[in-house]
N, CA and C atoms as an extended XYZ file, in Angstrom:
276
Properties=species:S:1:pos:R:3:atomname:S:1:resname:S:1:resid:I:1 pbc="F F F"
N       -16.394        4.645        3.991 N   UNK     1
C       -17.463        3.816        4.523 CA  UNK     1
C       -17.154        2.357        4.206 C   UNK     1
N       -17.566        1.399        5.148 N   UNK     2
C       -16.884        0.153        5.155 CA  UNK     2
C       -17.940       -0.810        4.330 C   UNK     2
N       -17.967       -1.288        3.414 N   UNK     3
C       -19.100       -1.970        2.656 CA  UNK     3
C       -18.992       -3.423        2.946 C   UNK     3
N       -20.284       -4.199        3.342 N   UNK     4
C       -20.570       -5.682        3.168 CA  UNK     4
C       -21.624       -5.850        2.772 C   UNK     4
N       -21.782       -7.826        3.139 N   UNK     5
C       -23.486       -7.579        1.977 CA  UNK     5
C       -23.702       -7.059        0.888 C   UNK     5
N       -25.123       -7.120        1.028 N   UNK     6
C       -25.671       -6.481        0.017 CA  UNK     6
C       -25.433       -5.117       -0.864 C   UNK     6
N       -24.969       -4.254        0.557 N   UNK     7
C       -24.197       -3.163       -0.558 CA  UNK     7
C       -22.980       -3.478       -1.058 C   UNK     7
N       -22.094       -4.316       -0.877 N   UNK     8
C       -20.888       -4.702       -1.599 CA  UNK     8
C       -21.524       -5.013       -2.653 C   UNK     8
N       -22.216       -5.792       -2.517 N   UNK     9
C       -22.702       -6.771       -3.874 CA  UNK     9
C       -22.936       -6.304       -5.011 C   UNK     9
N       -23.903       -5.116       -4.554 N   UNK    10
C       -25.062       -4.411       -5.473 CA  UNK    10
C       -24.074       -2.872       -5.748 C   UNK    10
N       -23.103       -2.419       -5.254 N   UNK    11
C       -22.141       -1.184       -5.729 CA  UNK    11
C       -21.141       -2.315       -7.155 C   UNK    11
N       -21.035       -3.603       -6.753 N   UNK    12
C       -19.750       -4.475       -7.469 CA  UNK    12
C       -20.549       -4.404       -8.741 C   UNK    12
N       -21.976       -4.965       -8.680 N   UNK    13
C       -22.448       -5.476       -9.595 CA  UNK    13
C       -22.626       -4.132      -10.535 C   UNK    13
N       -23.943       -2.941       -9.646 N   UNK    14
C       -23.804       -1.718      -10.576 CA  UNK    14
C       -22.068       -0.711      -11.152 C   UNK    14
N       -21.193       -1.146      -10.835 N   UNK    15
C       -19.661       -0.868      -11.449 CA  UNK    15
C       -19.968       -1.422      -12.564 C   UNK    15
N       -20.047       -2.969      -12.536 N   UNK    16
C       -20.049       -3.810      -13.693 CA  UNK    16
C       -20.880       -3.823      -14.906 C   UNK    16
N       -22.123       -3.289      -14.553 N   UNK    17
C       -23.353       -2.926      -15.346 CA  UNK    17
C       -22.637       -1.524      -16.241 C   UNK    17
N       -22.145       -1.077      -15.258 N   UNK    18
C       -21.775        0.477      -16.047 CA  UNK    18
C       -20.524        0.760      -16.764 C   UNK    18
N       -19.452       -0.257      -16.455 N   UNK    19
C       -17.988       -0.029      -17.161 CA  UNK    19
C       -17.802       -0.984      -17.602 C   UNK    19
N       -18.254       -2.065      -17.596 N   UNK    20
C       -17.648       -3.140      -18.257 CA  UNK    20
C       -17.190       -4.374      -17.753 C   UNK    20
N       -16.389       -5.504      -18.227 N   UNK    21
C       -15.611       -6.499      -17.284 CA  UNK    21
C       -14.606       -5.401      -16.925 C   UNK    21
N       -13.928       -5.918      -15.641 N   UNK    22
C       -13.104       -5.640      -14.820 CA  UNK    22
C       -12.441       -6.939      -13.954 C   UNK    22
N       -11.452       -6.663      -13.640 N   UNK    23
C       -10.349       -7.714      -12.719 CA  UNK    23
C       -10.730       -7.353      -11.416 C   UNK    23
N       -10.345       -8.375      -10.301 N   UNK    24
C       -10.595       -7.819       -9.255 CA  UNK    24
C        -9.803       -6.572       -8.315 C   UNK    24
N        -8.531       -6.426       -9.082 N   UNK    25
C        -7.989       -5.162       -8.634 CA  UNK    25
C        -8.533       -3.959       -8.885 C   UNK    25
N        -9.372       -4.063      -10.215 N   UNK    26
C        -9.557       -2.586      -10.458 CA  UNK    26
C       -11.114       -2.343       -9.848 C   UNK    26
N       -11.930       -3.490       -9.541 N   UNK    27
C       -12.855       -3.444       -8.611 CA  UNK    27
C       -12.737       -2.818       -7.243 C   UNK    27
N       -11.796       -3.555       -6.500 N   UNK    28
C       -11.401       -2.872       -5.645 CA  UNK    28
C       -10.615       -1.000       -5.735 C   UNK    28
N       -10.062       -0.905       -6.852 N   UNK    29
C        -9.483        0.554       -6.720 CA  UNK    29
C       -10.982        1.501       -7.012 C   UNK    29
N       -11.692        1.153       -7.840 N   UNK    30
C       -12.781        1.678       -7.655 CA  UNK    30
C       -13.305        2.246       -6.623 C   UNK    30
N       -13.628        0.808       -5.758 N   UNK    31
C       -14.235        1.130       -4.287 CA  UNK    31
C       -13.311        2.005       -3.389 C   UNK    31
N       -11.762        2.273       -3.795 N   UNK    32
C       -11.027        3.332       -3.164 CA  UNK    32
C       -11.461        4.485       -3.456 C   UNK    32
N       -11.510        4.669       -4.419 N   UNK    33
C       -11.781        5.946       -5.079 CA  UNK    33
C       -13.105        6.376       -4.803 C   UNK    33
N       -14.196        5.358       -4.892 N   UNK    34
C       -15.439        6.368       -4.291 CA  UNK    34
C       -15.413        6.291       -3.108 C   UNK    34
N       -14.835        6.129       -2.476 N   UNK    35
C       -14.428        6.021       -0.953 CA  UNK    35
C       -15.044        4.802       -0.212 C   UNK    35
N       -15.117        3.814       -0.636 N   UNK    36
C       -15.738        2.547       -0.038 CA  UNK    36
C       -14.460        1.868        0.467 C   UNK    36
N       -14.867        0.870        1.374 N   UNK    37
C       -13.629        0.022        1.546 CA  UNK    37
C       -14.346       -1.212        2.194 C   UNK    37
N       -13.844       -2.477        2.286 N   UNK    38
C       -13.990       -3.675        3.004 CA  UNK    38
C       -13.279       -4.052        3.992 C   UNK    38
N       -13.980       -5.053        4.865 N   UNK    39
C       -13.656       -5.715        6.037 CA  UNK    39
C       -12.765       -6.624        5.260 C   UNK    39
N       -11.452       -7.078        6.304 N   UNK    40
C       -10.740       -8.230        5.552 CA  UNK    40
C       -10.087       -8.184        4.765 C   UNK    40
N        -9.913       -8.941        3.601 N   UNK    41
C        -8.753       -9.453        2.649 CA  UNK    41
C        -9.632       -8.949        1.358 C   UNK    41
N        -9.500       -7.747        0.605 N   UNK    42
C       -10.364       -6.713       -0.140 CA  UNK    42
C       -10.190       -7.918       -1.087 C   UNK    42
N        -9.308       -8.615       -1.842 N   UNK    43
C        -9.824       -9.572       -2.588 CA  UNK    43
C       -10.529      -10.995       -2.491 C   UNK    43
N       -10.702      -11.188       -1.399 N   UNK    44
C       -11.085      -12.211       -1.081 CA  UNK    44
C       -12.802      -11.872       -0.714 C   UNK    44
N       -12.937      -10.370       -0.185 N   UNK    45
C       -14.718      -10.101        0.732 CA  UNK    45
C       -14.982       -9.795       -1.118 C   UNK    45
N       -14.301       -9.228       -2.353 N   UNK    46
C       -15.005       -9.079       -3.935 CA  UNK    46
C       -15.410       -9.853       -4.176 C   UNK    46
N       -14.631      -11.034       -4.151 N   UNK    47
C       -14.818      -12.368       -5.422 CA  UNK    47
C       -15.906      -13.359       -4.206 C   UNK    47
N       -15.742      -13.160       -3.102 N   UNK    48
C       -17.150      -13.557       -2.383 CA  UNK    48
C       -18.540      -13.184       -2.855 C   UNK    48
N       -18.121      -11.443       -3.110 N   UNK    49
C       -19.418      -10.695       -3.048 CA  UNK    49
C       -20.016      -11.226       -4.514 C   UNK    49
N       -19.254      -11.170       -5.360 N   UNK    50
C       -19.217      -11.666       -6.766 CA  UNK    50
C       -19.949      -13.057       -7.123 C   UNK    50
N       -19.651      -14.188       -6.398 N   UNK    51
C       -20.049      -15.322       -6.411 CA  UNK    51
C       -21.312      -14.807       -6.563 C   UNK    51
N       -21.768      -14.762       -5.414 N   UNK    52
C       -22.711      -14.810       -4.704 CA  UNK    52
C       -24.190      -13.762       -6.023 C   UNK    52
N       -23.237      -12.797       -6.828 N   UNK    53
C       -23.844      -12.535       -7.491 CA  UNK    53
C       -23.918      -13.286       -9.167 C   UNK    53
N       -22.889      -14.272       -9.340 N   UNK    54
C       -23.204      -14.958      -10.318 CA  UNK    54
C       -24.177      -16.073      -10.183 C   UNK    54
N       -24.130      -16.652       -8.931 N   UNK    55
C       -25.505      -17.667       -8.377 CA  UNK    55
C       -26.531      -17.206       -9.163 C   UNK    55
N       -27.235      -15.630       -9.041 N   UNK    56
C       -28.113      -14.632       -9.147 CA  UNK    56
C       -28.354      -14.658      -11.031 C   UNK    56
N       -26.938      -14.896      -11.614 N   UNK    57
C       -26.805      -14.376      -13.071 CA  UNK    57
C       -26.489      -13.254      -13.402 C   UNK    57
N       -26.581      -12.193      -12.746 N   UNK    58
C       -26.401      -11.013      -12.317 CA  UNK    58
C       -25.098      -10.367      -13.076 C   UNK    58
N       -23.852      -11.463      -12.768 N   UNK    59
C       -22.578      -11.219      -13.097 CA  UNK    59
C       -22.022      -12.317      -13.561 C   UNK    59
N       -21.298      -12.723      -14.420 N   UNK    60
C       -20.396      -13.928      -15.175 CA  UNK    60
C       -18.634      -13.359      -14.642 C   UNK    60
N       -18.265      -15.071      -14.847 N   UNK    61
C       -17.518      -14.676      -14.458 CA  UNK    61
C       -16.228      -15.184      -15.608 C   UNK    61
N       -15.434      -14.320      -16.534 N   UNK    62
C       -14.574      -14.744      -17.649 CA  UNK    62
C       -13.301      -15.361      -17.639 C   UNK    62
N       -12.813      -15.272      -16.217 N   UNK    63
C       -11.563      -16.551      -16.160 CA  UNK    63
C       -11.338      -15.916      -14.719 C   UNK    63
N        -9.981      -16.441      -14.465 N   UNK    64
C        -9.560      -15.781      -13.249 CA  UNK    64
C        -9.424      -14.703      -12.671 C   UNK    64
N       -10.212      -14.248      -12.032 N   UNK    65
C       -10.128      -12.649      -11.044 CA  UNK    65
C       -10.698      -11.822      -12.185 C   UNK    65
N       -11.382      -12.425      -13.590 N   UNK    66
C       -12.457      -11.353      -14.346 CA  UNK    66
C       -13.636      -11.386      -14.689 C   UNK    66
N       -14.178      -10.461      -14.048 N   UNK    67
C       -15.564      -10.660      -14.249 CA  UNK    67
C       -16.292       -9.315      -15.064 C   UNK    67
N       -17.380       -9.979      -15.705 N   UNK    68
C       -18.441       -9.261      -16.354 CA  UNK    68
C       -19.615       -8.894      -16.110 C   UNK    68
N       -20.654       -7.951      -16.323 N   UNK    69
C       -21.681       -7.935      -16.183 CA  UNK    69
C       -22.506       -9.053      -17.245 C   UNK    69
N       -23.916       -9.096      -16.307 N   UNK    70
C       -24.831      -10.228      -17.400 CA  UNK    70
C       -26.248       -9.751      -16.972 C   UNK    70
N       -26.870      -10.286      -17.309 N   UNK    71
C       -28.770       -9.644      -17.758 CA  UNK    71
C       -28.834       -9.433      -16.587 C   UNK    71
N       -29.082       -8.337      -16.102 N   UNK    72
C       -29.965       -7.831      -15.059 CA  UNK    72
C       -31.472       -7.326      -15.102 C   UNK    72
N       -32.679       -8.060      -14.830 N   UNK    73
C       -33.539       -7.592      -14.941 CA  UNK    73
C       -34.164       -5.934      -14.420 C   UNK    73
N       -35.539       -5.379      -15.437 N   UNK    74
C       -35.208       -4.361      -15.126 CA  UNK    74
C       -35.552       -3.700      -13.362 C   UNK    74
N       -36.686       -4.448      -12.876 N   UNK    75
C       -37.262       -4.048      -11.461 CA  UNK    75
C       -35.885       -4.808      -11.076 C   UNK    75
N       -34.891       -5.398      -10.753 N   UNK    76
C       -33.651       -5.682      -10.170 CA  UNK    76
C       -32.505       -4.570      -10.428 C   UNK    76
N       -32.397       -4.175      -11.316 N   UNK    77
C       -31.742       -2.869      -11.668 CA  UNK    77
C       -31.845       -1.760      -10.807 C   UNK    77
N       -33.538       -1.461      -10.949 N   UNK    78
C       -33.897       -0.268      -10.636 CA  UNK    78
C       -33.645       -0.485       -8.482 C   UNK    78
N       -34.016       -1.529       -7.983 N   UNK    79
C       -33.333       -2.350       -6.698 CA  UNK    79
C       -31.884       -1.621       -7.004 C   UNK    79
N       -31.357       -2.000       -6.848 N   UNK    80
C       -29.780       -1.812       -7.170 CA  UNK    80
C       -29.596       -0.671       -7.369 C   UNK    80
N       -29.792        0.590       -8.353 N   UNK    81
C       -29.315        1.683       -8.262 CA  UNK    81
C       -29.833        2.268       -7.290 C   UNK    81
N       -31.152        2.275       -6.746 N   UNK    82
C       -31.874        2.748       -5.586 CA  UNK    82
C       -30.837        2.390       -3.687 C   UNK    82
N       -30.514        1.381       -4.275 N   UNK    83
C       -29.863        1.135       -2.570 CA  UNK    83
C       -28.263        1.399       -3.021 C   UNK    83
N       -27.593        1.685       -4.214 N   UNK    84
C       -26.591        2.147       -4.472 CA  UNK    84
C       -25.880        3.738       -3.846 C   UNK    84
N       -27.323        4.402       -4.583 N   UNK    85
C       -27.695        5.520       -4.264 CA  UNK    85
C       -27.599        6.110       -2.626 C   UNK    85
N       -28.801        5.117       -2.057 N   UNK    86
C       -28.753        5.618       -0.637 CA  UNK    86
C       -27.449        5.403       -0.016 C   UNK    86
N       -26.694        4.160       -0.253 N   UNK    87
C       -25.350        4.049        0.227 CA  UNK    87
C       -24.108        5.085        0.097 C   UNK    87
N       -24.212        5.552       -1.385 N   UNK    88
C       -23.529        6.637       -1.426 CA  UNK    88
C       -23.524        7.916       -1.093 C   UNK    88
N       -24.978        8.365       -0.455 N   UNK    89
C       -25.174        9.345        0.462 CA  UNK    89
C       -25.262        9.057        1.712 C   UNK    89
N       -25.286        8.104        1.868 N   UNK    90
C       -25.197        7.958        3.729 CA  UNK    90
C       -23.242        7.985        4.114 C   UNK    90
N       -22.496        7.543        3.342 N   UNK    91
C       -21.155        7.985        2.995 CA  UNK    91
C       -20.581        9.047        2.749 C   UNK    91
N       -20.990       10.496        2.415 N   UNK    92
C       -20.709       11.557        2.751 CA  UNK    92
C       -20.910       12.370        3.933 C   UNK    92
């Protein structure tokens, strides 16, 4: 299933919430592995999706191509695993 938006965002960010910092390669092998994939230049549509979630606070970002999770509130969380969720069943 081809991910943009908001579900890019919110699968990148809940990875990050749950494993840790990560580089943007292993972000992307992730999204291989649960079977996601992106439009475009897979490192270039991450570290977009990424921005866009450090604006938020959501995610920090620790030097080049690594990023971390950061405070996610909890009704934003519970957002996020909820449309995580539906994404990953509308993908099977």
């Amino acid at each position: 299933m081809q991910l943009q938006g908001i579900e890019l965002r919110y699968v990148l960010t809940m990875y990050l919430s749950q494993n840790g910092p990560a580089t943007i390669v292993e972000l992307i092998d992730a999204l291989d592995r649960y079977g996601f994939c992106v439009r475009g230049r897979p490192s270039k549509a991450v570290s977009d999706a990424l921005r866009w979630e450090i604006g938020r606070h959501r995610v920090r970002r620790l030097g080049r191509g690594m990023y971390a999770p950061a405070y996610i509130p909890h009704a934003t969380e519970y957002r996020i695993i909820n449309r995580v969720r539906t994404t990953a069943q509308l993908s099977r």
